[in-house]
N, C-alpha and C positions, 0 to 999 in steps of 0.2 A: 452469402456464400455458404458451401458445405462442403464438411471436410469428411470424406467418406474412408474409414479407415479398417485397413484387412487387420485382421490377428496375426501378430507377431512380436516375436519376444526383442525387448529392446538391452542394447550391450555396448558398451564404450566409452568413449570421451568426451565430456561435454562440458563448455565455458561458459557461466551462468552470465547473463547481461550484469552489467553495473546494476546495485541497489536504485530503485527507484527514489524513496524514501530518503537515501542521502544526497542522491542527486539534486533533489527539491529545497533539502537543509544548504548542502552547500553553494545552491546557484542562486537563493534567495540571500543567505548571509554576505555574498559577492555584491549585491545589488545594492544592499544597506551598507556595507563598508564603504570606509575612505579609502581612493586607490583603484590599483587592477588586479585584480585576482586571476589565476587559471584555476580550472574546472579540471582536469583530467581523468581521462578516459570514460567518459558521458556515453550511455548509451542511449541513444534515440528513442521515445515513445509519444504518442499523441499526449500523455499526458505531461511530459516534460516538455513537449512543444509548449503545450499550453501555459508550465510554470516560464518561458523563455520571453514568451509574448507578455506576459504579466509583467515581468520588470521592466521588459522594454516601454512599454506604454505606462511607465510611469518614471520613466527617465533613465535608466538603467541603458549602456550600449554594449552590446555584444558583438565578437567576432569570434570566428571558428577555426581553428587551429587543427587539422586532423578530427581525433574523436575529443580532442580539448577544446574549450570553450574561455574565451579574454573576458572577462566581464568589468566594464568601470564604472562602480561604485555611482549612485544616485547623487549629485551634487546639487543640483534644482529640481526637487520635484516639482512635474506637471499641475499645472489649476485644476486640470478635468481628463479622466481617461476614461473609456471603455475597455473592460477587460472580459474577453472571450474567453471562459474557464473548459472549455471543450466540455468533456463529462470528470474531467481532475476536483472529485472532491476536496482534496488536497490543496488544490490552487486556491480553490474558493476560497474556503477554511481558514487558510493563513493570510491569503491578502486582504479579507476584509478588515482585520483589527490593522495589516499593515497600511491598506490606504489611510487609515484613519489616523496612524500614529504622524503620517508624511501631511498631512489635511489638505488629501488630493478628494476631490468631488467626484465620486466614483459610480460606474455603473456598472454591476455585474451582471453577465449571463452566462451561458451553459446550453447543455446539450443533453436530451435522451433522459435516464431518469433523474439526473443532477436535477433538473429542473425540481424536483418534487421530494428531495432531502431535507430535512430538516436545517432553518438555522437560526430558529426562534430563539434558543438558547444564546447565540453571540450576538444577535440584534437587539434582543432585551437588557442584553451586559452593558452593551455599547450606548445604548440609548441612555441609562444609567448614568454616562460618564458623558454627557453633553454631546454624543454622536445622533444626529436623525439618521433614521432608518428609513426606506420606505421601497414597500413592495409595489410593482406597477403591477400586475397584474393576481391573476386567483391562484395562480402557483409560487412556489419561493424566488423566481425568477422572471423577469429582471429584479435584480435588487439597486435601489441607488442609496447611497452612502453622503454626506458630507458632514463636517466640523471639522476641528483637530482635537486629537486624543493626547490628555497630558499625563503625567504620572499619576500614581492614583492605585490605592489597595482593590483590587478585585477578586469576588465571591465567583465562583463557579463549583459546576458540579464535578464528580469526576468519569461519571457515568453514560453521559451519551454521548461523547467522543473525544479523545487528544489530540486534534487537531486543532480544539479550539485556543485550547489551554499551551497550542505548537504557536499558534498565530500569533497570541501574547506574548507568547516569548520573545518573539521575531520584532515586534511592535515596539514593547518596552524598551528592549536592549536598545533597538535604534534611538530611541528616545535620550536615553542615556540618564536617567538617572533615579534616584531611589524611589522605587516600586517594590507592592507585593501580590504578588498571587496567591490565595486560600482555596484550598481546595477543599469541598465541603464534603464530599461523599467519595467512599474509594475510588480510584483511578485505575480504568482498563485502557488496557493498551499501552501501560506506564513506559513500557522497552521505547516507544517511539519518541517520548518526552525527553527521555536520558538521550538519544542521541541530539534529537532537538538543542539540547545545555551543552550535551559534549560540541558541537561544531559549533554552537556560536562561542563557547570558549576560546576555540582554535581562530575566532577574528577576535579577539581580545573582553568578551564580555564576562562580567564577573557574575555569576550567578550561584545562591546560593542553595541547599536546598534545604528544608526546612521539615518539621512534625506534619506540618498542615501544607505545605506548600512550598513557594519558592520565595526568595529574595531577589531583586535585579539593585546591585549596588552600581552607581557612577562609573561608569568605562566608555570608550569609545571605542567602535568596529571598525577596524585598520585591515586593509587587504592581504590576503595571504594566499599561498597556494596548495590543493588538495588533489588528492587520487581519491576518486571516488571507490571503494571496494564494491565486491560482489552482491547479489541480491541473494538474502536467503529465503526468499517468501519465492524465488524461482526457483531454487534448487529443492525446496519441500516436493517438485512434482517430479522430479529425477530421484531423487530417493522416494517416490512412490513408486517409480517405475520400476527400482531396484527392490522393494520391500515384495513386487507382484512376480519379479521373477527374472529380474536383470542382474546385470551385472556392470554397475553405473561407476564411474570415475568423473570425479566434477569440478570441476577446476578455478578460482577466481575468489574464493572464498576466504573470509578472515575470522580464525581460529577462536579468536576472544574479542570476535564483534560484539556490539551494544544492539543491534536489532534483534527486536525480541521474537521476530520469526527465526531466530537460531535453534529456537527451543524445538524445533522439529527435526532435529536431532536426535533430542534426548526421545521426542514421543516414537519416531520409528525405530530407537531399540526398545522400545517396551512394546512395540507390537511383533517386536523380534529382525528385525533388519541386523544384517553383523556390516556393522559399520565400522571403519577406524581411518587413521591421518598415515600418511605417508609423505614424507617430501612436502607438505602443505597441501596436497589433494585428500580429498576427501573419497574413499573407497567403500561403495557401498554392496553388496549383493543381497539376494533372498536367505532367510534361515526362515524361522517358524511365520505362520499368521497367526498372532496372540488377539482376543478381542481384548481391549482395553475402556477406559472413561476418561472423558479426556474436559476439560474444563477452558471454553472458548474464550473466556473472558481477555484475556492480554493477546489473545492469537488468531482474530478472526480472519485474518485473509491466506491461514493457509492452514483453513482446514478444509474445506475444497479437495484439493487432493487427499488428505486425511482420510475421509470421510467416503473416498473413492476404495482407497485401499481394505478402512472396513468394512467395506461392501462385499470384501472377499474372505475376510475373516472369520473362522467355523466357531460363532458361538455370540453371544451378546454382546454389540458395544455401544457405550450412551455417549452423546455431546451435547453436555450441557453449559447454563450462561451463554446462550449464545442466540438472543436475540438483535443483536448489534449486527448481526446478518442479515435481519431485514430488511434493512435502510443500507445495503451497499448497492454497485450497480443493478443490481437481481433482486429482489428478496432468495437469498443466498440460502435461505434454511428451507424454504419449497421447493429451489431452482435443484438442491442438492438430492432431498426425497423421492421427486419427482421422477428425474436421473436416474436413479437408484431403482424408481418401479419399474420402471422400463426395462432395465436389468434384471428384472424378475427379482428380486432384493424384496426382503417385509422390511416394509419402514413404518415406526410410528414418529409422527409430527406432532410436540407440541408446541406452544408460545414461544420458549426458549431451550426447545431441547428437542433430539432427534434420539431413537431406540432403533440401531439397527441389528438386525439377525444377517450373519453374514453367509453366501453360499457362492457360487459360479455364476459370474455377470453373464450374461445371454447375447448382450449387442443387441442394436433396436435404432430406433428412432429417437434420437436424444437433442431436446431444444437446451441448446447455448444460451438462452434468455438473454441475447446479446452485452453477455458480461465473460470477460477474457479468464477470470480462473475459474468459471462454471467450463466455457470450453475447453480449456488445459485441462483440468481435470480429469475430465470424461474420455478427453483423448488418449491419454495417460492410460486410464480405465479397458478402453477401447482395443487396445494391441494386446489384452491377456482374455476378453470375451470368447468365451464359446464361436460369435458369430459376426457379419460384420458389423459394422457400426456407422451409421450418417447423422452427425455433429451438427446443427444450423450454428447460422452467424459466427464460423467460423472467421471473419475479419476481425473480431472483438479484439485478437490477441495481441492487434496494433494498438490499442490501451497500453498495456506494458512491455509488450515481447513480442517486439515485432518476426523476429525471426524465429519464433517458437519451432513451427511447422518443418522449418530448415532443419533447426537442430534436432528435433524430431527424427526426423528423414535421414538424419547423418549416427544415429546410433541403431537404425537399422527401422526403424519404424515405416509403415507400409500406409502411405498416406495421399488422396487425393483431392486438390481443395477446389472447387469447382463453384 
């Protein structure tokens, strides 16, 4: 599909979906506890289909309640499941240390580039700790899993993802009792880990956290009920829209959240956005285009739109550490450049860092590398162009946001997806 989109300035009110990221914390901590948990106010995406399917097929029963979700608690884990991870890095991530921790006989697969992510890192850990690993085929996918995982101090890095270091958590705690995790080299992404601790706190786990790492002391995961808040890794592209020349209100958002895609806040008033709170809305419009440098390392999924905005911005701006973009659904750091040439934009590309000179996007032909915040992005991008703009793989946005296009379409945006 393609989303063929006219210039026009976007202005209004818009309610960001539920956080992804916590919805995977707390539909996963629901699974592992004892009891029934509610879910509240879940927004739908293929990837949280896919964390749905994961706990179900390992014993976990869901019912749906509105946009709440009943979840009761795993009381017999399954001998053997197959779990469909769609393209949910995320799901992968977290349920391989979890099948291991339950000593279900697991097979994993995926879709599109999942297939081809890296997960050498947790199958070496795990193999470590009396788990086999085994790859069926020349891609990282299928992967089959069996043992049980027991307590046990584990070495990781902290460098090529927290999601690994998300799954241990998820793992251990079920486990219930005294473990540690070391963390050996700094941790990006850290903002993800903190929420990680924070909600399995809220089902009773005791976690500490440490110089080097973490502590998991003796507790057990007892069912509770949560509201899932807002995602701020979707609202970075609504104050993109506002930083290009809107006048954005955005609704759903929690002021002194732990996701550390909040910090797009702070970066779009250093590139000059006059931002402020109201009522707990968030009130954004255009002030200056400041070039800035912005350092990817804890924020890679929203710089995408970032990185859209300094496309527009009159003068130098670098993003660096941010090779962690290469290994998302796109290589994110080409998928981003490339975009960007198209828009007539000078970009220089290297390993982990992009230099752009910012000037007037042109509108073009722009491939979506069928990954959802390459097309947000661009779309985002697309309504302040000089010219028009035709997006491919516009259905990618069903990954996270399914209704992007909509809310799009409802702050004024001039949008056709065909």
């Amino acid at each position: 599909m393609n989303a063929i989109i006219i210039p026009k300035r976007l202005s209004g009110d818009v309610t960001v979906p539920s956080s992804k990221s916590a919805s995977h914390r707390a539909i996963i901590c629901a699974a592992l506890a004892k009891g029934k948990s509610r879910i509240k106010g879940v927004s739908l995406s293929d990837d949280i289909l896919a964390t749905l399917g994961a706990i179900k097929a390992l014993g976990a029963t869901v019912e749906v309640d509105g946009d709440d979700y009943i979840i009761t608690g795993i009381t017999e884990p399954k001998k053997s499941a197959n779990i469909d991870c769609g393209e949910s890095g995320s799901t992968l991530r977290f349920f391989i240390p979890i099948a291991a921790a339950l000593g279900v006989n697991a097979v994993f697969d995926g879709h599109g580039r999942l297939v081809e992510r890296p997960l050498s890192t947790i199958t070496n850990l795990l193999g470590e700790h009396g788990i086999t690993c085994r790859f069926t085929s020349n891609v990282n996918l299928p992967l089959e899993i069996s043992g049980k995982l027991n307590e046990d101090r584990f070495v990781i890095g902290g460098s090529v993802s927290s999601q690994y270091i998300t799954g241990l958590l998820f793992a251990l705690a079920y486990i219930g009792k005294e473990a540690e995790i070391v963390i050996s080299s700094p941790l990006e992404s850290a903002g993800y880990v903190d929420m990680t601790v924070d909600t399995l706190s809220q089902f009773g786990a005791k976690i500490e956290k440490t110089e080097c790492g973490y502590l998991i002391h003796p507790s057990v995961l007892t069912a509770t009920d949560i509201t899932v808040e807002g995602d701020w890794s979707q609202a970075a592209f609504f104050l993109a829209a506002a930083a290009l020349g809107g006048e954005i209100r955005i609704h759903g958002l929690n002021k002194n959240s732990l996701q550390g895609d909040r910090d797009c806040e702070r970066i779009f008033r250093e590139i000059g956005t006059k931002i402020e709170w109201k009522d707990g809305v968030l009130h954004a419009e255009k002030g200056e285009l400041l070039p800035v440098s912005i350092d990817a390392s804890q924020i890679p999924d929203i710089i995408p739109p970032i990185a859209a905005v300094l496309g527009q911005c009159d003068g130098r701006s670098t993003i660096s550490n941010a090779y962690r973009l290469r290994i998302k659904e796109s290589d994110r750091l080409s998928a981003i450049a490339r975009g960007l040439v198209v828009n007539e934009i000078s970009v220089v590309e290297g390993r982990d860092i992009l230099v752009i000179d910012g000037n007037r996007l042109k509108g073009g032909n722009i491939d979506g590398f069928a990954d959802h915040r390459i097309v947000m992005a661009f779309s985002i991008a697309a309504a302040y162009a000089e010219n028009v703009s035709i997006i491919s793989c516009a259905e990618a946005v069903n990954k996270s946001y399914p209704k992007f296009f909509e809310d799009f379409a409802s702050i004024g945006g001039a949008v056709n997806v065909i």
